[in-house]
Structure formats: structure tokens, C-alpha cells
C-alpha positions, 0 to 999 in steps of 0.5 A: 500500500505504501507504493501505491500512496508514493505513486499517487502522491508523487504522479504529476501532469507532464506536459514537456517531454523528451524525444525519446520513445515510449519502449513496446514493452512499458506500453504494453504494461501500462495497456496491461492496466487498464485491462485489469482495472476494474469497470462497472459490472465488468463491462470494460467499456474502453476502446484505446486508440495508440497515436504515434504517427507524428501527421495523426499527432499534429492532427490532434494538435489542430483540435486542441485550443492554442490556450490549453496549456497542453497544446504543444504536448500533443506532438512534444509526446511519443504517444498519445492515448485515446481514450474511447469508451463504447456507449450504452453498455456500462450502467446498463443491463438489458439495454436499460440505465439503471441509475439516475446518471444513465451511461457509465462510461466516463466513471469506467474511463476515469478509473482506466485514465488513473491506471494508465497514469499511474503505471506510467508514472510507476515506469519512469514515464510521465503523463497528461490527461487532456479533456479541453479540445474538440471532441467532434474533429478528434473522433473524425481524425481517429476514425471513431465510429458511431455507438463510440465516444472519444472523451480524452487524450493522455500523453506518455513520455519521458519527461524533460520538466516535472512540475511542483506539486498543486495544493492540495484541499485538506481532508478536514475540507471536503469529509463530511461525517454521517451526513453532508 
């Protein structure tokens, strides 16, 4: 438990990286993780797409507000993942939502976004979740298809710069005993 509270804890957003690939076999770990992370009722509702092709990764780039401070991760990062996620599938049982929020996938996609960063960041590797962009350009520049969303892009690389840690709330700021 220890390592996982130091992953948790030293994990930061890197968005300047080193021109140096992402080794198959570290990719391949950090895909391992996320088909081990757990999903609701197991439906593992995530597609991943894996963006090394450097015309795809200027592509994505074009989708990405010159103001986001991750514009130029998107092509300074060997890979880009694509997270994707199957609609009407998780929350749901024989086609039919069960809770109040309906689809799932964005609570599925969080828990696979987390495992990819953490393995990265086990691996030496450092990460970036980004979800400010143009979604519509962004699945047309993948070729996603219809039923599929593409709700975030994550970059993986050896980081060139890590940044300071962000302040954090205290626990005694956001826990609520018994009721709210």
C-alpha cells in the first residue's frame, strides 16, 4: 500500500517531454492496466486508440485550443492515448440505465485514465490527461465510429520538466461525517 500512496502522491501532469520513445514493452504494461482495472459490472467499456504517427499527432494538435496549456504536448509526446469508451453498455443491463446518471462510461474511463497514469508514472514515464479540445474533429481524425465516444487524450513520455506539486484541499475540507 505504501507504493501505491508514493505513486499517487508523487504522479504529476507532464506536459514537456523528451524525444525519446515510449519502449513496446512499458506500453504494453501500462495497456496491461487498464485491462485489469476494474469497470462497472465488468463491462470494460474502453476502446484505446495508440497515436504515434507524428501527421495523426499534429492532427490532434489542430483540435486542441492554442490556450490549453497542453497544446504543444500533443506532438512534444511519443504517444498519445485515446481514450474511447463504447456507449450504452456500462450502467446498463438489458439495454436499460439503471441509475439516475444513465451511461457509465466516463466513471469506467476515469478509473482506466488513473491506471494508465499511474503505471506510467510507476515506469519512469510521465503523463497528461487532456479533456479541453474538440471532441467532434478528434473522433473524425481517429476514425471513431458511431455507438463510440472519444472523451480524452493522455500523453506518455519521458519527461524533460516535472512540475511542483498543486495544493492540495485538506481532508478536514471536503469529509463530511454521517451526513453532508
Amino acid at each position: 500500500m505504501t507504493d501505491l500512496m508514493n505513486l499517487i502522491r508523487e504522479r504529476r501532469s507532464i506536459r514537456n517531454y523528451e524525444p525519446k520513445e515510449v519502449p513496446p514493452d512499458k506500453l504494453q504494461a501500462i495497456l496491461e492496466a487498464v485491462q485489469m482495472t476494474p469497470s462497472w459490472a465488468n463491462t470494460q467499456c474502453w476502446e484505446v486508440i495508440v497515436v504515434t504517427d507524428p501527421e495523426i499527432k499534429q492532427q490532434l494538435q489542430e483540435a486542441v485550443p492554442k490556450a490549453n496549456p497542453a497544446h504543444k504536448s500533443i506532438t512534444a509526446a511519443p504517444v498519445i492515448l485515446a481514450l474511447c469508451a463504447r456507449k450504452g453498455i456500462s450502467g446498463y443491463y438489458k439495454d436499460v440505465a439503471t441509475t439516475q446518471f444513465g451511461d457509465w462510461f466516463m466513471f469506467d474511463l476515469g478509473l482506466a485514465a488513473q491506471s494508465i497514469c499511474l503505471a506510467a508514472h510507476s515506469l519512469g514515464l510521465g503523463s497528461l490527461i487532456i479533456g479541453l479540445y474538440d471532441h467532434v474533429r478528434t473522433k473524425s481524425v481517429l476514425g471513431v465510429p458511431e455507438g463510440v465516444d472519444q472523451v480524452a487524450l493522455i500523453t506518455l513520455g519521458y519527461a524533460s520538466k516535472v512540475p511542483s506539486p498543486p495544493k492540495r484541499r485538506d481532508i478536514r475540507e471536503f469529509i463530511h461525517e454521517n451526513r453532508f
